[in-house]
Each structure stands twice: as structure tokens, then as C-alpha cells.
PAPA-149654 format. One record per residue: residue number from 1; x, y, z of N, C-alpha, C in turn. Coordinates in steps of 0.05 Angstrom, whole numbers. Each point is the difference from the previous one (the first is absolute). Layout:
BEGIN
{roro NUM {X Y Z} {X Y Z} {X Y Z}}
...
END
This chain:
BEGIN
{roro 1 {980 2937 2971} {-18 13 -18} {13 4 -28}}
{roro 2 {33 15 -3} {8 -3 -21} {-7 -29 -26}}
{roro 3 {14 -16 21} {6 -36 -8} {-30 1 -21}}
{roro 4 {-29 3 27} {-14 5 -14} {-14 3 -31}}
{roro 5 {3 29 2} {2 11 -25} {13 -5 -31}}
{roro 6 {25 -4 13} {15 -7 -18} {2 -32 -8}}
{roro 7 {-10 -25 14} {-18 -16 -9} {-19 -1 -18}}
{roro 8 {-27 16 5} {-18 13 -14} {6 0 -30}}
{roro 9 {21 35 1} {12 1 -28} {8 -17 -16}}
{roro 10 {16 -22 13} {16 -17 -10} {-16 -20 -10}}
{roro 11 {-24 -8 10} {-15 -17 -7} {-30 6 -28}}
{roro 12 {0 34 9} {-12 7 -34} {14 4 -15}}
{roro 13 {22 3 7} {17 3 -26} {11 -31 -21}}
{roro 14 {-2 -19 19} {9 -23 -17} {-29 -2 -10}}
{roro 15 {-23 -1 13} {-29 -5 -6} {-10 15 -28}}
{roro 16 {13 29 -1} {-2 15 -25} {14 -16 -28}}
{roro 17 {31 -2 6} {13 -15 -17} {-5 -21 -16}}
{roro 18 {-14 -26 21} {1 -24 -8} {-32 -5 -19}}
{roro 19 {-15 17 11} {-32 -2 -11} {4 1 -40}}
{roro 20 {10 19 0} {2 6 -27} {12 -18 -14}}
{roro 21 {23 -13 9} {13 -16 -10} {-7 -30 -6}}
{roro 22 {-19 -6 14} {-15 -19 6} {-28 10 -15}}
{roro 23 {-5 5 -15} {-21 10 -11} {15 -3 -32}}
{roro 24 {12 12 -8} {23 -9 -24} {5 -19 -4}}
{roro 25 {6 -17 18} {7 -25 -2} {-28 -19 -14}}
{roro 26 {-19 4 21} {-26 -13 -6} {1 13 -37}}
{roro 27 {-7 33 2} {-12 2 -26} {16 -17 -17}}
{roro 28 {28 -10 8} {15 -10 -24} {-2 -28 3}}
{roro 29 {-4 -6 13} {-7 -32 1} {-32 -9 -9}}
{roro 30 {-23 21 5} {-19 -3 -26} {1 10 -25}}
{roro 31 {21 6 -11} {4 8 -27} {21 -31 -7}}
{roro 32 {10 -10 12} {11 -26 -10} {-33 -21 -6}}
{roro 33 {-16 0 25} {-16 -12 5} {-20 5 -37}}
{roro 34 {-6 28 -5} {-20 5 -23} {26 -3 -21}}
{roro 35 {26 2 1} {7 -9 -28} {5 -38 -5}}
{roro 36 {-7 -9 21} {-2 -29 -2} {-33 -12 -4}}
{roro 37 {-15 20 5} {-37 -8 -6} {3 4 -34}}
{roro 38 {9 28 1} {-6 9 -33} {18 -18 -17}}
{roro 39 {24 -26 7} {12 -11 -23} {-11 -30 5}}
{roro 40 {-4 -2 26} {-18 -27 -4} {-27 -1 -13}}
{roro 41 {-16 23 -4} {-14 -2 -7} {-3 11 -30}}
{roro 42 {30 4 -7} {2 -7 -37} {16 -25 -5}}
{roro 43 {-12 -19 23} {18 -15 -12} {34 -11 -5}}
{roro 44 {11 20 22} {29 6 -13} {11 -1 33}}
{roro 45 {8 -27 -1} {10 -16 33} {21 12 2}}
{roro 46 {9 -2 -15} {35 8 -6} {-5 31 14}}
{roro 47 {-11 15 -9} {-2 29 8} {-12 -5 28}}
{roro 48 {-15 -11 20} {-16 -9 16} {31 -4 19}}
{roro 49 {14 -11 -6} {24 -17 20} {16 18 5}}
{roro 50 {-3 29 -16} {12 22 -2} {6 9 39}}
{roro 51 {-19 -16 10} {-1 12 29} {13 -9 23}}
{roro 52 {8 -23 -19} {12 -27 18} {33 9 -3}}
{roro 53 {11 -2 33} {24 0 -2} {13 -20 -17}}
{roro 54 {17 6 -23} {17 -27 -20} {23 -7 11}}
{roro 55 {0 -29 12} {8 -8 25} {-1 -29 1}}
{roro 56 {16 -10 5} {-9 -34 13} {-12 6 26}}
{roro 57 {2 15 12} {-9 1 29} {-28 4 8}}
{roro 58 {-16 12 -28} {-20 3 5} {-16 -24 6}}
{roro 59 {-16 4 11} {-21 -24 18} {-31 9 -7}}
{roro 60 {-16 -14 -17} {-24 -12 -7} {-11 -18 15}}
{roro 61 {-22 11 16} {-19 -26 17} {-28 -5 -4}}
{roro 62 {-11 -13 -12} {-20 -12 -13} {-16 -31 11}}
{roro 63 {-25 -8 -6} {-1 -23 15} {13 -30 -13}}
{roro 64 {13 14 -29} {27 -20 -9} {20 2 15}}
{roro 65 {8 16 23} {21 -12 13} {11 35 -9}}
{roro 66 {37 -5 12} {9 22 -11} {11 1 -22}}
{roro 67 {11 17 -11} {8 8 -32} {24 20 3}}
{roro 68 {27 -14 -2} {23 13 12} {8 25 -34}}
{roro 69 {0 17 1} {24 13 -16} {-18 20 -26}}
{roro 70 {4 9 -12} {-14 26 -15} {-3 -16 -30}}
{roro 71 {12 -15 -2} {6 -12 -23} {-18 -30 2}}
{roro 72 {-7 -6 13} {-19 -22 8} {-25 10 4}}
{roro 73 {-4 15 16} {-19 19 8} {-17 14 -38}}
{roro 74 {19 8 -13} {-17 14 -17} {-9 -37 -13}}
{roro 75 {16 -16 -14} {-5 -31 -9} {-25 -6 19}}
{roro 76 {-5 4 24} {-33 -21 12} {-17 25 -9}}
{roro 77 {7 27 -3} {-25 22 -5} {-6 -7 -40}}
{roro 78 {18 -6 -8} {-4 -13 -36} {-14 -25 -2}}
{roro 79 {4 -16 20} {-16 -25 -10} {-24 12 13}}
{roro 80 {1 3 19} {-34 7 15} {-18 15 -17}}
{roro 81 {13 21 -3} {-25 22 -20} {24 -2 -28}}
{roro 82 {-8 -23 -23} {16 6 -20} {-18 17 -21}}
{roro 83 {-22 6 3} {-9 20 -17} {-15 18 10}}
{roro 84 {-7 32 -23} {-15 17 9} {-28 -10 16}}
{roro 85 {-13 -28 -9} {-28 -11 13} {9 -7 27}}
{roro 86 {27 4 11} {8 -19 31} {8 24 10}}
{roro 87 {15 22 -15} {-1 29 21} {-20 13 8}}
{roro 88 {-12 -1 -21} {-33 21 5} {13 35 8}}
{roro 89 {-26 1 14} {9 29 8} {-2 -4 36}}
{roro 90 {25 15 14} {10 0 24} {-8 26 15}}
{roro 91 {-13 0 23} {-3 27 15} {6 -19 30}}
{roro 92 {14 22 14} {7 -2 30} {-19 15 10}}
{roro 93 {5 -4 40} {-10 11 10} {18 -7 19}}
{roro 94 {19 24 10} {19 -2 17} {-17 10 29}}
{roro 95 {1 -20 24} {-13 12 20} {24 9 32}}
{roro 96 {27 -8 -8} {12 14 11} {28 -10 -10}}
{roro 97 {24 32 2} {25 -2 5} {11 3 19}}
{roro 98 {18 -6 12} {10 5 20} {37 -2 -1}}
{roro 99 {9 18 14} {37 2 -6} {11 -21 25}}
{roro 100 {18 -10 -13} {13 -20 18} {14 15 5}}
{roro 101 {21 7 -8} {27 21 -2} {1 19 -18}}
{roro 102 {24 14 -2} {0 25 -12} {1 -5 -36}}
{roro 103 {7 -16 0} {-6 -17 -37} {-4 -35 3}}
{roro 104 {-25 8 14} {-12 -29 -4} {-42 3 12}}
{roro 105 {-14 -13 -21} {-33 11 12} {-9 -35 -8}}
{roro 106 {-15 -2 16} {-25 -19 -5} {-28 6 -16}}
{roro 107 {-3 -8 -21} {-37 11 -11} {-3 -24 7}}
{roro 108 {-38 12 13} {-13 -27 -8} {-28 8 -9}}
{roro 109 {-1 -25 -20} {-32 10 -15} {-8 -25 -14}}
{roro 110 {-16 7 -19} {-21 -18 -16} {6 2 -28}}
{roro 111 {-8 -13 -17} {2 -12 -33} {-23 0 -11}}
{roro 112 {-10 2 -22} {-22 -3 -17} {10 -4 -26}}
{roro 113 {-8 -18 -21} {8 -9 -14} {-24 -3 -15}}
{roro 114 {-12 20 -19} {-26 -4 -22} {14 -13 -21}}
{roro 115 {-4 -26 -10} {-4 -16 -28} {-19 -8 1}}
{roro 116 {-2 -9 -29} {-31 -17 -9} {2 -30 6}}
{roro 117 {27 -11 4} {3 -26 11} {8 -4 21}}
{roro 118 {-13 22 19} {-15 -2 27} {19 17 23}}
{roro 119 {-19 15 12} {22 15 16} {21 -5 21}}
{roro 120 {18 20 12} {17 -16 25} {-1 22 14}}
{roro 121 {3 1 21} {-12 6 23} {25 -7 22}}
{roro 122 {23 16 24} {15 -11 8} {9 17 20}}
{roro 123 {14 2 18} {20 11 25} {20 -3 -4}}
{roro 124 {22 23 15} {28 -3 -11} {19 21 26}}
{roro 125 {21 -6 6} {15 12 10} {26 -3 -10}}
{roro 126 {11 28 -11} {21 3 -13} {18 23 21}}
{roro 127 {20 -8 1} {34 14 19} {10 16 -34}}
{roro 128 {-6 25 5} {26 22 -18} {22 3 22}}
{roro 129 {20 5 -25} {25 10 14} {11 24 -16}}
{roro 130 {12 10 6} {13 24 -25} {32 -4 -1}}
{roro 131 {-9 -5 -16} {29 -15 -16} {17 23 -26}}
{roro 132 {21 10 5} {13 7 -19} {-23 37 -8}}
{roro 133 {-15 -3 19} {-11 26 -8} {-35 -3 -3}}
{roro 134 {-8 -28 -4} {-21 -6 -10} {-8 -21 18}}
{roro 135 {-28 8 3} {-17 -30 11} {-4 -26 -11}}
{roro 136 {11 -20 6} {-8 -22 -13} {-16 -21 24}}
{roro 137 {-9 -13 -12} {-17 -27 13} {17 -21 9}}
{roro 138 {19 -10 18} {10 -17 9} {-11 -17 10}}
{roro 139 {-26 0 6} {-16 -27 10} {-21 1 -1}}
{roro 140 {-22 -22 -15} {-29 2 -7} {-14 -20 4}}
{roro 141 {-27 5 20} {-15 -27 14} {-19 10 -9}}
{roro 142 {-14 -11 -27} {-25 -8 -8} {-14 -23 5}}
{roro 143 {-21 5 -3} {-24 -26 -7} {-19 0 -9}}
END
């Protein structure tokens, strides 16, 4: 009965701990997410990549194949949308995160893309990690 109990405890107590923390994490990983809508959608990739771990390691997956390294990665987002008419304006719709580990989450969601030379429309699953203090994007499967 002790064993019990003290099971119990032991198990709201990590349950108390971890919720919150995991809730932080998310809010902070959609605050990377809205400061990467609000610079793609001035236009300003460079500020946009802000989210991407800067890395050779990072991994871009697209139906071009993959796209190794942060520095390549921002070069295919410049030729693709080289002007304000190819960024348009960007809104998500994240329909779930989920924690792999204690600094690492999965989002997955949707893309919208309003220009006048025609909209985009897309799915995506991106891996954060927290790196050095901060969430970055180490791996991104759009389409």
C-alpha cells in the first residue's frame, strides 16, 4: 500500500513538472514559427532563416530532392521567391506538436501563401531542437 502511494505521488509530481515545461517550449517554438511568417512576409528570407539551425547539417526536404546545409537552404529559398510578388503574405496553421525528447518537438501543419501571381498552398513537417538555449529548425519537409 505504501509502494502504492508513493508511486501515485511520484507520478503527479513528474506529471506537474513536465506539463508546464512542455507548454513553454511549444509557446516558444510558435513564437519562432510567427517571427518567421511576419519576415517572410516582408519579404526578408534572410530574417525568415532566422529559425533554421546555421549548420551544414541542416536537412531541407522538398519534392527537389534534399537540400543539405543552412547556407544552401537559404540560396534554393532566394531563387524560389526572389521577390516581394514570390513571398506574398504567409499564414500557418499548425495542427499538431508533439515532443520527441526533452529538447527536441515535431510540428506539423499547413502553408498559405496569398500573391497576385497565384497562390501556394502546402504541408510540412519540421523537427526543432533547442540548441544553445534556443529552438531552431533542424529539419524541414515541405510541399
Amino acid at each position: 500500500m505504501k509502494k502504492t502511494i508513493l508511486s501515485l505521488c511520484l507520478l503527479c509530481t513528474f506529471t506537474c513538472f513536465s506539463q508546464p515545461q512542455s507548454d513553454a517550449d511549444k509557446k516558444a517554438i510558435y513564437k519562432v514559427l510567427k517571427n518567421q511568417r511576419l519576415a517572410w512576409s516582408k519579404n526578408n528570407i534572410e530574417a525568415y532563416m532566422a529559425g533554421y539551425w546555421k549548420s551544414d547539417s541542416l536537412k531541407f526536404y522538398s519534392t527537389n530532392g534534399v537540400t543539405k546545409g543552412w547556407e544552401n537552404t537559404l540560396e534554393r529559398y532566394l531563387k524560389a521567391y526572389p521577390t516581394e510578388d514570390h513571398t506574398g503574405i504567409l499564414s500557418f496553421k499548425i495542427n499538431d506538436i508533439s515532443k520527441i525528447s526533452d529538447d527536441a518537438y515535431f510540428v506539423l501543419g499547413e502553408y498559405h501563401i496569398k500573391r497576385e501571381l497565384g497562390n501556394a498552398d502546402g504541408i510540412f513537417m519540421l523537427v526543432f531542437k533547442k540548441i544553445n538555449g534556443e529552438w531552431k529548425i533542424i529539419a524541414d519537409t515541405s510541399t
